[in-house]
Structure formats: C-alpha cells, structure tokens
N, CA and C atoms of all chains as a GROMACS GRO file, in nm:
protein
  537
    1UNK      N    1  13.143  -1.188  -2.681
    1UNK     CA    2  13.237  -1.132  -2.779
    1UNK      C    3  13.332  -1.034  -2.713
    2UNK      N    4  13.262  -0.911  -2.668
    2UNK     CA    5  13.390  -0.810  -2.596
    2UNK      C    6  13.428  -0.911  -2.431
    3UNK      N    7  13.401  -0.989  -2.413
    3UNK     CA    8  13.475  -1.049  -2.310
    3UNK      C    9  13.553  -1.132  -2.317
    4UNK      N   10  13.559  -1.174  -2.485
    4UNK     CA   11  13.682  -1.262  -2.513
    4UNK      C   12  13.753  -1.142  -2.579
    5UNK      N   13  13.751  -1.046  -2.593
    5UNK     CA   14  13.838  -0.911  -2.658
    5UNK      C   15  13.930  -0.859  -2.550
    6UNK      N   16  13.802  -0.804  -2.428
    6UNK     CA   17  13.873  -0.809  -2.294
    6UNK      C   18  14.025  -0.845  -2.248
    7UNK      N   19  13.963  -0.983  -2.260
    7UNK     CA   20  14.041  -1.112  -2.207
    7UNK      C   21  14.159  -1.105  -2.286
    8UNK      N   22  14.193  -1.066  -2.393
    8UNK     CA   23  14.297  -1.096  -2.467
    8UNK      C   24  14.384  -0.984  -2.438
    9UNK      N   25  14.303  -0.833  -2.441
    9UNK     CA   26  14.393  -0.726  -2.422
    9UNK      C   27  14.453  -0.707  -2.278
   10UNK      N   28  14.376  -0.811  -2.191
   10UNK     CA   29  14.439  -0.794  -2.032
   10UNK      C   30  14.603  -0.884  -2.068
   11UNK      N   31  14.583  -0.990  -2.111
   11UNK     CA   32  14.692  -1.088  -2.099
   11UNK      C   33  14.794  -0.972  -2.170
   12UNK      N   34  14.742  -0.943  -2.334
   12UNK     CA   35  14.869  -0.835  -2.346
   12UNK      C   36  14.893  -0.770  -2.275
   13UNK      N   37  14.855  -0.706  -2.198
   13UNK     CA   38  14.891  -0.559  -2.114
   13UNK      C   39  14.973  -0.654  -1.970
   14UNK      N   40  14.929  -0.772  -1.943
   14UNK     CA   41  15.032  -0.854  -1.862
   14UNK      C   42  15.159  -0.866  -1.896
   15UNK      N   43  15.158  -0.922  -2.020
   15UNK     CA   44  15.292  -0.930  -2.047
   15UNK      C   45  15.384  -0.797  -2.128
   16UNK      N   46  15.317  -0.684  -2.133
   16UNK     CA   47  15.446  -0.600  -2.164
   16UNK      C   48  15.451  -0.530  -1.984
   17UNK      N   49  15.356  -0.572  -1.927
   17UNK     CA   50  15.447  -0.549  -1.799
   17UNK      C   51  15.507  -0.591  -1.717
   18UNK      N   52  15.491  -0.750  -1.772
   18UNK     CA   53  15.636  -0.863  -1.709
   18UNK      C   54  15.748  -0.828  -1.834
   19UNK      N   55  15.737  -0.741  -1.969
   19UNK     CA   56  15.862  -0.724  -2.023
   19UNK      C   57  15.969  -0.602  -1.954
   20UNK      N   58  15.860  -0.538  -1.903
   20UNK     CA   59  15.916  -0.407  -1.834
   20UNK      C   60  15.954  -0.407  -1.664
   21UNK      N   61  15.897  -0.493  -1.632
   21UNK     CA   62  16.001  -0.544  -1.509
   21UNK      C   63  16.115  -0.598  -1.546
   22UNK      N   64  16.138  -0.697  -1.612
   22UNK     CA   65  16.282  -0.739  -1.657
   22UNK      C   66  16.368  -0.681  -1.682
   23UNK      N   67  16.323  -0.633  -1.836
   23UNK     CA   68  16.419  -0.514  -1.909
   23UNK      C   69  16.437  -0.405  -1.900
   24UNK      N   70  16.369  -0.342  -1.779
   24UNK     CA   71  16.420  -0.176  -1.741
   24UNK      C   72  16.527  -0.210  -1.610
   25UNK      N   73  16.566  -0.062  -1.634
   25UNK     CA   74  16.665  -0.060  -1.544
   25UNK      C   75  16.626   0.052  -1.424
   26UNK      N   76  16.575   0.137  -1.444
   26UNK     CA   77  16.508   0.231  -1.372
   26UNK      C   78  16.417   0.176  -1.252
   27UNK      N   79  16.412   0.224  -1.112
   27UNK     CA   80  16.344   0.172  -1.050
   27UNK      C   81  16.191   0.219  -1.036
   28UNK      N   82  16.209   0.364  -1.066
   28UNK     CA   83  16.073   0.397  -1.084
   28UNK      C   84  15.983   0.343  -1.237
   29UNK      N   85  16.048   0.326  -1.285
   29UNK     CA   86  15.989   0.243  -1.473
   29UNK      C   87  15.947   0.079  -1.439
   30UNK      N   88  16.001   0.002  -1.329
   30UNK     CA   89  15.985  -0.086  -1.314
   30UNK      C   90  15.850  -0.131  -1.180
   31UNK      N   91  15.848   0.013  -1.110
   31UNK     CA   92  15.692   0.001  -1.069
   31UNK      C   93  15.627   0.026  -1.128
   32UNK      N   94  15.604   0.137  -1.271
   32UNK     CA   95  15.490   0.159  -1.318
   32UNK      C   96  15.446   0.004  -1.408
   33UNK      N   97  15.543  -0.068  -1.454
   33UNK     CA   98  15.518  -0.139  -1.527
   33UNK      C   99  15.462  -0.262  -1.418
   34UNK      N  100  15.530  -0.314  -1.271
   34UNK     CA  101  15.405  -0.364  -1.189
   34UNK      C  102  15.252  -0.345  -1.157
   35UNK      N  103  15.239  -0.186  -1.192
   35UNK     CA  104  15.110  -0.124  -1.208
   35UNK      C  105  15.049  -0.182  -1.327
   36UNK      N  106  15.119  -0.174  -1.453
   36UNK     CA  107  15.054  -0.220  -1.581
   36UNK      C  108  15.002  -0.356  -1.576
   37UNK      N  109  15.091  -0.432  -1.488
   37UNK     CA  110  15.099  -0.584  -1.499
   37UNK      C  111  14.959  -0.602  -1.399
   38UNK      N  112  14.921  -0.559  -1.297
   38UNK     CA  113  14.801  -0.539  -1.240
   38UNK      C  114  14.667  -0.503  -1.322
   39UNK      N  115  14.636  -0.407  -1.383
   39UNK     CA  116  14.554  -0.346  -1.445
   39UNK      C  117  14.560  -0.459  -1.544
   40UNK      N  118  14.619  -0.536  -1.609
   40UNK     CA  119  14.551  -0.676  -1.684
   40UNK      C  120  14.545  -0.773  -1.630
   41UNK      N  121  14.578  -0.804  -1.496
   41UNK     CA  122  14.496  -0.895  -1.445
   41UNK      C  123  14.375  -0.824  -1.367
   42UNK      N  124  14.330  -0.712  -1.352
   42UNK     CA  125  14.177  -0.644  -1.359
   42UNK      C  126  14.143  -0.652  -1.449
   43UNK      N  127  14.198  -0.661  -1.542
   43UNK     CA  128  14.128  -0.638  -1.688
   43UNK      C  129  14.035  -0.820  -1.724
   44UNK      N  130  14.159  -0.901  -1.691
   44UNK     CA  131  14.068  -1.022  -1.734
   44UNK      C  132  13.964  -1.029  -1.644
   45UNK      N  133  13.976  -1.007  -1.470
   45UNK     CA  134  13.854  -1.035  -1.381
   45UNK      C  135  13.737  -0.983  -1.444
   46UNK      N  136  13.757  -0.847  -1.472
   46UNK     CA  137  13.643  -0.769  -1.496
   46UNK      C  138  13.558  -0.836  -1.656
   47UNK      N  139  13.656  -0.906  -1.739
   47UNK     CA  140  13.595  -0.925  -1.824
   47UNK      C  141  13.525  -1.053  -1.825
   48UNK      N  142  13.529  -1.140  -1.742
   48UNK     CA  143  13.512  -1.321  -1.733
   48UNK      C  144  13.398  -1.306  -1.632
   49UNK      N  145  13.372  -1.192  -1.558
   49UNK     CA  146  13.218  -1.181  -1.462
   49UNK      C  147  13.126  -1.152  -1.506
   50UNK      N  148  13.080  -1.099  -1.614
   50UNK     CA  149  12.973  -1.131  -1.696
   50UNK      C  150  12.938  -1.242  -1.786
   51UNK      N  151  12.833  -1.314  -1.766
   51UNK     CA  152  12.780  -1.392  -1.774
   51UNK      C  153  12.738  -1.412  -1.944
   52UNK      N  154  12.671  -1.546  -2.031
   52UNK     CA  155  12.689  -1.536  -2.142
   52UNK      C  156  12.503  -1.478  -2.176
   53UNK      N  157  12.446  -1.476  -2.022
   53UNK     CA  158  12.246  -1.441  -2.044
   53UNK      C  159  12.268  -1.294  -2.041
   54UNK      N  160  12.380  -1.202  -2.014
   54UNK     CA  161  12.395  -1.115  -1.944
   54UNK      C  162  12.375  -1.080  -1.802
   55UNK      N  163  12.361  -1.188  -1.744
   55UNK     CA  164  12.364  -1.126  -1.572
   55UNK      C  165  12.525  -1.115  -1.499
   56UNK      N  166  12.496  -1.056  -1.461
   56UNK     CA  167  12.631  -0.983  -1.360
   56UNK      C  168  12.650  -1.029  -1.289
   57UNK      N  169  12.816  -1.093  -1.259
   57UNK     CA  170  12.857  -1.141  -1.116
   57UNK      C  171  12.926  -1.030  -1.054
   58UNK      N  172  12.907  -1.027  -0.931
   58UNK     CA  173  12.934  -0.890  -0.871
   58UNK      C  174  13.066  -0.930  -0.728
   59UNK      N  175  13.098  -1.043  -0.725
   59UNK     CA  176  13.179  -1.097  -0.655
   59UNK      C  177  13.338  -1.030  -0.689
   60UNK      N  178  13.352  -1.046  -0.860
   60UNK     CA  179  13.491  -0.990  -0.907
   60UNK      C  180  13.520  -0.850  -0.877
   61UNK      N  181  13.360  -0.816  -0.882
   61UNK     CA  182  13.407  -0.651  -0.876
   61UNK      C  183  13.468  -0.607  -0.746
   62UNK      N  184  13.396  -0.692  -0.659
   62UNK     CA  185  13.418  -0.644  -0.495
   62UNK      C  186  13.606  -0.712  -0.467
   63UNK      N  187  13.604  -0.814  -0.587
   63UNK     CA  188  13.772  -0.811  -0.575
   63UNK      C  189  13.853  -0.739  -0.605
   64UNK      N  190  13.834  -0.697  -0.766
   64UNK     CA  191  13.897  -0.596  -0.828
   64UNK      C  192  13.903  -0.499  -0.739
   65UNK      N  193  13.810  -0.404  -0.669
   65UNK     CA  194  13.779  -0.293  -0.625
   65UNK      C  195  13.865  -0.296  -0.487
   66UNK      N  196  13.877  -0.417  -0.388
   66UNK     CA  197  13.969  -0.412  -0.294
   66UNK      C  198  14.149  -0.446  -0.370
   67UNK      N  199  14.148  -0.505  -0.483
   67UNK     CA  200  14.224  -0.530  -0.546
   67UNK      C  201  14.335  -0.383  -0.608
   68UNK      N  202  14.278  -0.272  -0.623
   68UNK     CA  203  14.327  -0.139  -0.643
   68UNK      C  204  14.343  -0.055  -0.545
   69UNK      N  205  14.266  -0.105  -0.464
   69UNK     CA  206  14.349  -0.002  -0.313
   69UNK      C  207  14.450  -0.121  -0.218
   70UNK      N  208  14.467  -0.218  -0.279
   70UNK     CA  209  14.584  -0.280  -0.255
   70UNK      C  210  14.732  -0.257  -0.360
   71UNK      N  211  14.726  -0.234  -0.438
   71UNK     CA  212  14.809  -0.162  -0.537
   71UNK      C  213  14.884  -0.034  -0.541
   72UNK      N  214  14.761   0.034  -0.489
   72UNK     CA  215  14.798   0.197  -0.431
   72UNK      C  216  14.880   0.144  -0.330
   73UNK      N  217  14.888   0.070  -0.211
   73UNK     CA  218  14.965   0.104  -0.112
   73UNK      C  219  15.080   0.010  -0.147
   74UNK      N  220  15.103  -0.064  -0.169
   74UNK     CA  221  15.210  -0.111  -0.284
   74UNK      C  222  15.320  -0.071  -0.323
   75UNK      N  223  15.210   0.048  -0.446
   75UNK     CA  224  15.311   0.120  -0.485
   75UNK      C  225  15.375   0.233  -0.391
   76UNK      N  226  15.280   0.296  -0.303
   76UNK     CA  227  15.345   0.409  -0.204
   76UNK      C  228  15.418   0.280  -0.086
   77UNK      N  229  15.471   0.145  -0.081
   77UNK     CA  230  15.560   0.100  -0.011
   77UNK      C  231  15.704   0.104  -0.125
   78UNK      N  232  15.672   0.082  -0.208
   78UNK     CA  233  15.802   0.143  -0.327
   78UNK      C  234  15.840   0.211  -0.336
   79UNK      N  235  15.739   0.305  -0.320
   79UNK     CA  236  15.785   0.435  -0.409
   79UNK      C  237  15.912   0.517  -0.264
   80UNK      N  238  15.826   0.469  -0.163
   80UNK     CA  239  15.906   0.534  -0.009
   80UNK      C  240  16.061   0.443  -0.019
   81UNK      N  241  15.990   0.304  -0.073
   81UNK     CA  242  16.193   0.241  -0.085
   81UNK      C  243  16.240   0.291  -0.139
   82UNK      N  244  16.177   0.353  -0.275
   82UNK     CA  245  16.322   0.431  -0.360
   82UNK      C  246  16.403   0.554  -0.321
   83UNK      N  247  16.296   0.604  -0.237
   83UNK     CA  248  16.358   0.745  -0.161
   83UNK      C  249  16.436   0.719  -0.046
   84UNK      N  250  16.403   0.582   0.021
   84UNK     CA  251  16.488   0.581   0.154
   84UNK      C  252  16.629   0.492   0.090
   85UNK      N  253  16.606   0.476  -0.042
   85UNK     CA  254  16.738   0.413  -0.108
   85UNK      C  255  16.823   0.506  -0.167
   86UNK      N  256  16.768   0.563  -0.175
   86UNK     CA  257  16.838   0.704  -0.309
   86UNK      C  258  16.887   0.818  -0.131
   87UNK      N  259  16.791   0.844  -0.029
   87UNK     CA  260  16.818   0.906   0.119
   87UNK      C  261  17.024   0.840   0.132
   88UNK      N  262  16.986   0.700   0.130
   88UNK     CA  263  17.115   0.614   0.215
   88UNK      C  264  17.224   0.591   0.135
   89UNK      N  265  17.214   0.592  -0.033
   89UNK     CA  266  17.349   0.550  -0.092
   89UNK      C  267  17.352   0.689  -0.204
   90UNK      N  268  17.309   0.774  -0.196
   90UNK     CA  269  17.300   0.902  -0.262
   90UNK      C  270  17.343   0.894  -0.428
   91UNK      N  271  17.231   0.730  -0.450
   91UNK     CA  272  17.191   0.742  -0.627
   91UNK      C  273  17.081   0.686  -0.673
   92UNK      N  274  17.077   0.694  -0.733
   92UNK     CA  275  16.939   0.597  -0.777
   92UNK      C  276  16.980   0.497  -0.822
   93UNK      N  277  16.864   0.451  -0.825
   93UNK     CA  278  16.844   0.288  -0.883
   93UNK      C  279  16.849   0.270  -1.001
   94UNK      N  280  16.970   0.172  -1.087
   94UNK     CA  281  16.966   0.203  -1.221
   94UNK      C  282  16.956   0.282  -1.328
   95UNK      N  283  17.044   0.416  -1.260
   95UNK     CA  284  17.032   0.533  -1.312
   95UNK      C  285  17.215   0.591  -1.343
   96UNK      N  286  12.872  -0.243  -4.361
   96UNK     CA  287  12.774  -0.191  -4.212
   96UNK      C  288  12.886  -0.230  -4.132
   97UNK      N  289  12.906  -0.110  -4.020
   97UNK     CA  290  13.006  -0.075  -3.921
   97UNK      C  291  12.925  -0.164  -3.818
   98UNK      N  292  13.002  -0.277  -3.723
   98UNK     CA  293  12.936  -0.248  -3.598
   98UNK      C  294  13.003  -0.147  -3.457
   99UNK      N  295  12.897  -0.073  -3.441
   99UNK     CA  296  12.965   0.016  -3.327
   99UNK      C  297  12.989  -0.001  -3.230
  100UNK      N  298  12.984  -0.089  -3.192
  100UNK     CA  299  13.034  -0.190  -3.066
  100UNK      C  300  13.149  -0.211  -3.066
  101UNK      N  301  13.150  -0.295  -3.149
  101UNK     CA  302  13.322  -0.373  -3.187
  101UNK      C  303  13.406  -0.260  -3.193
  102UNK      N  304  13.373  -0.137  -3.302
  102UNK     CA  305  13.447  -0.069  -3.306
  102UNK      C  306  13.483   0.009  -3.200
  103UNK      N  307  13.384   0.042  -3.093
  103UNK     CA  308  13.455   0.126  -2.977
  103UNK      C  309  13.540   0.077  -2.900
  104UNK      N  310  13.463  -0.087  -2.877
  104UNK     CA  311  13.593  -0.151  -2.810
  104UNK      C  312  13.740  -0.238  -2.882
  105UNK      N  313  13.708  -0.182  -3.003
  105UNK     CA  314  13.856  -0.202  -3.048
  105UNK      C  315  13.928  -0.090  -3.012
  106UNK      N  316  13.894   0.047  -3.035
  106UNK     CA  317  13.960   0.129  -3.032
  106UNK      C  318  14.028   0.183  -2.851
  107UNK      N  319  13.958   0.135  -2.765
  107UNK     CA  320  13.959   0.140  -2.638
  107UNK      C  321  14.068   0.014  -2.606
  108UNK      N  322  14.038  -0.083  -2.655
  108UNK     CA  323  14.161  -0.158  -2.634
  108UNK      C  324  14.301  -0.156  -2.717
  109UNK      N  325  14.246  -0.145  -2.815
  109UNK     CA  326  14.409  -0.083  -2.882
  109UNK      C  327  14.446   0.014  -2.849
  110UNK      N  328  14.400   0.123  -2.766
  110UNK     CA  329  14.462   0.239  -2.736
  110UNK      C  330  14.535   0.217  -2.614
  111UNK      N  331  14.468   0.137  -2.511
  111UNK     CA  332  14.509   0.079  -2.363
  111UNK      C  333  14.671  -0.014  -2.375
  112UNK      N  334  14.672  -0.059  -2.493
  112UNK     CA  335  14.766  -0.118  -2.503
  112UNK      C  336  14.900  -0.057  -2.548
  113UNK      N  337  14.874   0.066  -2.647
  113UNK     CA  338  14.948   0.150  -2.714
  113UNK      C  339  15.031   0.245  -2.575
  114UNK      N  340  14.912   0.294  -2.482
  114UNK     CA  341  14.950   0.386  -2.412
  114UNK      C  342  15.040   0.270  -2.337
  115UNK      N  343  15.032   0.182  -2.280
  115UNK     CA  344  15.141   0.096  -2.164
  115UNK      C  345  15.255   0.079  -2.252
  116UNK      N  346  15.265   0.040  -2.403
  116UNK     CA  347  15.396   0.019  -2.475
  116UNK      C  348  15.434   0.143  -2.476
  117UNK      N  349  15.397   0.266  -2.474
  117UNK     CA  350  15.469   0.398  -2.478
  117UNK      C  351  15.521   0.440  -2.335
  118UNK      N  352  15.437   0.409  -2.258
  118UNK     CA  353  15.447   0.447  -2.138
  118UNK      C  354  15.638   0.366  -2.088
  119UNK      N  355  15.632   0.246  -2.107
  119UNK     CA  356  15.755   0.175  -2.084
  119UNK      C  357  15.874   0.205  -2.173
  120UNK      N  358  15.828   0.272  -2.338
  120UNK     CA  359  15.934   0.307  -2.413
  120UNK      C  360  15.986   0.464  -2.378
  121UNK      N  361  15.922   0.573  -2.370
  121UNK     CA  362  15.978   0.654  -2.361
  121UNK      C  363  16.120   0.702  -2.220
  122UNK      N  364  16.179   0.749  -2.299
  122UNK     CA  365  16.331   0.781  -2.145
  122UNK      C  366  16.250   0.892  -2.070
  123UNK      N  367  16.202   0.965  -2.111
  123UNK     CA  368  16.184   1.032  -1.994
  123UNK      C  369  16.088   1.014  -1.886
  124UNK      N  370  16.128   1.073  -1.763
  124UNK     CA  371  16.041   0.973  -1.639
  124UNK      C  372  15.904   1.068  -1.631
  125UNK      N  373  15.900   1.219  -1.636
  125UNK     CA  374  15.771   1.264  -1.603
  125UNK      C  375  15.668   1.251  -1.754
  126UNK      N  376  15.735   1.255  -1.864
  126UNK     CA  377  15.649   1.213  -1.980
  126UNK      C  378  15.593   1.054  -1.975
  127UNK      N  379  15.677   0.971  -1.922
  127UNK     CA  380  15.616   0.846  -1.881
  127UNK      C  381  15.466   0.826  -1.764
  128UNK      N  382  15.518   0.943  -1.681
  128UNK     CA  383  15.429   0.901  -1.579
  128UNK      C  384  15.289   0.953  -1.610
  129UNK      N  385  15.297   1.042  -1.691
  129UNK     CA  386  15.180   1.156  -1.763
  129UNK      C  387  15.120   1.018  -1.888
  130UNK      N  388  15.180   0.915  -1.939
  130UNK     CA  389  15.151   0.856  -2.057
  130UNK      C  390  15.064   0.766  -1.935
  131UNK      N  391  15.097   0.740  -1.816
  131UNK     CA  392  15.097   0.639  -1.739
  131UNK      C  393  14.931   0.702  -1.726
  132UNK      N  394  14.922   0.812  -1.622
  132UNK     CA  395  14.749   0.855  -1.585
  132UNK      C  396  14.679   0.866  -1.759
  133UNK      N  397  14.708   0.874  -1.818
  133UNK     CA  398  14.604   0.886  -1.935
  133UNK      C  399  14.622   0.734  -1.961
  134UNK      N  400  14.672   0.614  -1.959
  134UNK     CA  401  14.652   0.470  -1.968
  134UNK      C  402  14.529   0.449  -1.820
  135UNK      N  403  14.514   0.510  -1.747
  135UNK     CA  404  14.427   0.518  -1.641
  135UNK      C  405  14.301   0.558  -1.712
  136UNK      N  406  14.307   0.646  -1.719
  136UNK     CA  407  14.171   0.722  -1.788
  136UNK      C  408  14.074   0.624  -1.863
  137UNK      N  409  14.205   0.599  -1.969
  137UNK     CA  410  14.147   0.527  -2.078
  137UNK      C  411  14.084   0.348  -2.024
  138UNK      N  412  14.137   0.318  -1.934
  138UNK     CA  413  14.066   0.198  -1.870
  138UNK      C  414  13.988   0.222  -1.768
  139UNK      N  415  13.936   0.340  -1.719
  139UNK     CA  416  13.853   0.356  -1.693
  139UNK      C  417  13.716   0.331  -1.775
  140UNK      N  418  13.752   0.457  -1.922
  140UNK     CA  419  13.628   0.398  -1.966
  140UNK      C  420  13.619   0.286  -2.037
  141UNK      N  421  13.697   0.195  -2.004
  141UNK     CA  422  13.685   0.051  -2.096
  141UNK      C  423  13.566  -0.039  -1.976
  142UNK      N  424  13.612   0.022  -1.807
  142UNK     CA  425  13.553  -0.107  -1.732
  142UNK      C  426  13.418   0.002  -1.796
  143UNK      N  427  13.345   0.104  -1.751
  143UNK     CA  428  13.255   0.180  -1.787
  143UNK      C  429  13.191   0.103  -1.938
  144UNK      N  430  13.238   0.049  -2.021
  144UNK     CA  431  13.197  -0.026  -2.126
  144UNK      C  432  13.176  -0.151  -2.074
  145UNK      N  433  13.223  -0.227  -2.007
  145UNK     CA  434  13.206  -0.336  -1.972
  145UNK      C  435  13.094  -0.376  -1.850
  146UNK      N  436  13.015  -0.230  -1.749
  146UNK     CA  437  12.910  -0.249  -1.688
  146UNK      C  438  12.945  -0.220  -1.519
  147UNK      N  439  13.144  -0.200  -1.529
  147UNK     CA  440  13.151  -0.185  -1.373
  147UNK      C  441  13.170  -0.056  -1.361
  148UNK      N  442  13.010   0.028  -1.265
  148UNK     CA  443  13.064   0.154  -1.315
  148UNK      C  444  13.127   0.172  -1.155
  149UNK      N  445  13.111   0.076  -1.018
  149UNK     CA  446  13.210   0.123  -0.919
  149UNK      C  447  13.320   0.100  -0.922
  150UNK      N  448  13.378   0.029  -1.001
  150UNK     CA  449  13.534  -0.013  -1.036
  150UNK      C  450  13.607   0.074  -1.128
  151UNK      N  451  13.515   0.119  -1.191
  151UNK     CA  452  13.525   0.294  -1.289
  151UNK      C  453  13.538   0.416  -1.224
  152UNK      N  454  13.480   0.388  -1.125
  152UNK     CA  455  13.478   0.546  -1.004
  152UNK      C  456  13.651   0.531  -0.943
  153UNK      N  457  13.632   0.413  -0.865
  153UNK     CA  458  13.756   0.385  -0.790
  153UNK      C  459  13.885   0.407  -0.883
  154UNK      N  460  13.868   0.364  -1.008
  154UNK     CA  461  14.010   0.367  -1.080
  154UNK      C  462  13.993   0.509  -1.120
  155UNK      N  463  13.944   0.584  -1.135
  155UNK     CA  464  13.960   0.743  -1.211
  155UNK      C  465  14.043   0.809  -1.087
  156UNK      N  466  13.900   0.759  -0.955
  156UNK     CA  467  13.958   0.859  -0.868
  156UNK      C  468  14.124   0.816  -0.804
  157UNK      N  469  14.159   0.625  -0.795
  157UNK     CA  470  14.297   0.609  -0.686
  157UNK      C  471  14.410   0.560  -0.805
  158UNK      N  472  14.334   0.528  -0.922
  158UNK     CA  473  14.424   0.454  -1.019
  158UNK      C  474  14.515   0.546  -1.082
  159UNK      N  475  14.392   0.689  -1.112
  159UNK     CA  476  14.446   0.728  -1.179
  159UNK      C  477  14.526   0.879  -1.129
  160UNK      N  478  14.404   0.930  -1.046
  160UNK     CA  479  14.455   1.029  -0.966
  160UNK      C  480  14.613   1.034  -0.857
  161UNK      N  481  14.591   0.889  -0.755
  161UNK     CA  482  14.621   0.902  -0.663
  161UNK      C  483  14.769   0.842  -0.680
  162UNK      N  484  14.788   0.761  -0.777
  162UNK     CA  485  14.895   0.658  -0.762
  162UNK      C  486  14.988   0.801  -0.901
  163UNK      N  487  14.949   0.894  -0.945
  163UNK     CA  488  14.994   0.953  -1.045
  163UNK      C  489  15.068   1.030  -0.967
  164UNK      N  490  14.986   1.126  -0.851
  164UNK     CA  491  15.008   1.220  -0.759
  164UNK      C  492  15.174   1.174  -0.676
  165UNK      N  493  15.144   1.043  -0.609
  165UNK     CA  494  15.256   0.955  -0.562
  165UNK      C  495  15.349   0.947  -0.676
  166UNK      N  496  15.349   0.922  -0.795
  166UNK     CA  497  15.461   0.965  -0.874
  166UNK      C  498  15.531   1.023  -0.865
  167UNK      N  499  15.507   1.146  -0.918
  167UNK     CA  500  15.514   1.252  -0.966
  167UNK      C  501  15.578   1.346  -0.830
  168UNK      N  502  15.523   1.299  -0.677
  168UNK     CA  503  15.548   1.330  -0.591
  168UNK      C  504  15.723   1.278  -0.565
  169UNK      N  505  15.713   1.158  -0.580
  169UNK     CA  506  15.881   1.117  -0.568
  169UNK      C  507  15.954   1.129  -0.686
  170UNK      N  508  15.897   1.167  -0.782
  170UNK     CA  509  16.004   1.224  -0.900
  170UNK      C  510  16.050   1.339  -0.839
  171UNK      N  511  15.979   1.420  -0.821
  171UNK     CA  512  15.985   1.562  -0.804
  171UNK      C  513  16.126   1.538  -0.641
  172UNK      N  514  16.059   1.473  -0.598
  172UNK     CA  515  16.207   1.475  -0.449
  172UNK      C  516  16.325   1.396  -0.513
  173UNK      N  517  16.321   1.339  -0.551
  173UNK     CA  518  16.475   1.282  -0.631
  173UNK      C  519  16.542   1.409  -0.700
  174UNK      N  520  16.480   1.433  -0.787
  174UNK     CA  521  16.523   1.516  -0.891
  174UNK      C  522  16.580   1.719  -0.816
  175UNK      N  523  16.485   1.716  -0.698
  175UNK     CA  524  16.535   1.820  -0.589
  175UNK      C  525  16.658   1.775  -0.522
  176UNK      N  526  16.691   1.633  -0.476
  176UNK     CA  527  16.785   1.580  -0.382
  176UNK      C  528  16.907   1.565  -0.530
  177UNK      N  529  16.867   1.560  -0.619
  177UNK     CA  530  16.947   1.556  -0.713
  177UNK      C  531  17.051   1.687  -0.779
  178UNK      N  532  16.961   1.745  -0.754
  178UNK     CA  533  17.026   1.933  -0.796
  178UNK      C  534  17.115   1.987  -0.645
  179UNK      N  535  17.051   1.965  -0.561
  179UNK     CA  536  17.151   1.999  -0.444
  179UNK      C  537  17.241   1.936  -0.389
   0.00000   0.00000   0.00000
C-alpha cells in the first residue's frame, strides 16, 4: 500500500521538476528543481525495494545512497558554472 | 476508525509535494532555497517511514545540510558581486 503511495508521489515530484526546468528562467531555480527531479526518482527506488513478505532489498539503497553524493557534486559543478558565468559576462542567468 | 498509517503517510507525502510546488513558485531566491532544505527534512522522514534509516542519515546530513549550505553559499556571492 505505502509503496504504491510512494511511487506515485515520486513521479509527481518528477514532474514538477521537469516543469521547473523548462519554465524557469533563473539559473539557480532551475538547479534546485534538477534536485527535485532527483529526489523522485529516490523516491520511487526507495519505494519498489521492499518486498510484498516484507523483506528488504538492500541493493537500491546502496544505489540511492551513492546516488545523493552524486547529486551533491552535480550540483556544486553548477552551482561553480553560474559563478564563473555571472565572473565572465557580469549578469546572471535569466535574470 | 482512522488508520494511522495511511494517515501519516499521506500527510508526509502531501507535504513533500506542497513544499517542491512552493519551492519553484516563490520569486524570491533565499526564501526558495530555505522552502528547498525543509523539502529535505521532510523526505527524510518519509525514507525513515519507509525502513531506510542509512539513506535517512545521508539525506539530512548532504541532502539537506550540504547542498543548502552550497546554495545559499553562491547566492550570497552573486548578490555581493552584485552590490559592488
């Protein structure tokens, strides 16, 4: 039951953060919302590895879990473009 | 008869969802990024409901802490490179 609940609130939380890549204009609004768009696809892993006897698959987690410190550096490779972009043409991005 | 199950994880997921639609609606960038670590929090304790409590550690401490810090860190230098 909560893993088909899970499952549903990851896909939402996917897609308002493929709406917010599109439709923002901001460059920093448009990583957080790559962040959002991440965190529901953790959201479905985490919810589809438990099993219907209750036993635990522990494989997703060890994905998820390398899966967020791949994200972190990600975002700190962005976040350094926006500054060495905003450094070289002295504006921001969609601002 | 309430079940308390359902209900926590309704309320944990409707809130997870509320905070990312606010988080993307509001104009301002440091009220966003502040809507942003409390959408952290709050999926924290959703995996914590769901049984992963090391995927719960990791996201409090890099999800929510670390990637907020990095925010907040390059808001703050724009917005300095911006005034001078």
């Amino acid at each position: 039951m909560e893993g088909s609940l899970y499952t549903a609130i990851g896909i939402a939380m996917f897609g308002i953060g493929l709406f917010g890549v599109v439709a923002l204009a901001q460059a920093m609004k448009k990583i957080l919302a790559v962040n959002i768009c991440g965190v529901g696809i953790f959201m479905i892993f985490i919810a589809n590895s438990t099993a219907v006897n209750g036993s635990v698959d522990y494989v997703p987690h060890a994905i998820v879990l390398t899966g967020i410190v791949v994200a972190v550096a990600g975002t700190a490779l962005a976040l350094s473009l926006v500054c060495r972009i905003y450094d070289k043409t002295k504006q921001q991005v969609g601002k | 008869m309430i079940e308390y199950a359902l209900f926590i994880d309704l309320m944990l997921g409707v809130g997870a969802v509320i905070t990312a639609i606010l988080c993307l609606a509001i104009r301002d960038l440091f009220q966003s990024i502040l809507v942003f670590m409390c959408m952290g929090l709050l999926v924290t304790l959703i995996w914590a409901r769901l049984g992963a409590w090391d995927v719960a550690i990791a996201e409090a401490a890099i999800g929510a802490g670390l990637t907020g810090a990095l925010l907040l860190a390059t808001r703050r230098r724009l917005m300095q490179q911006d005034k001078s």
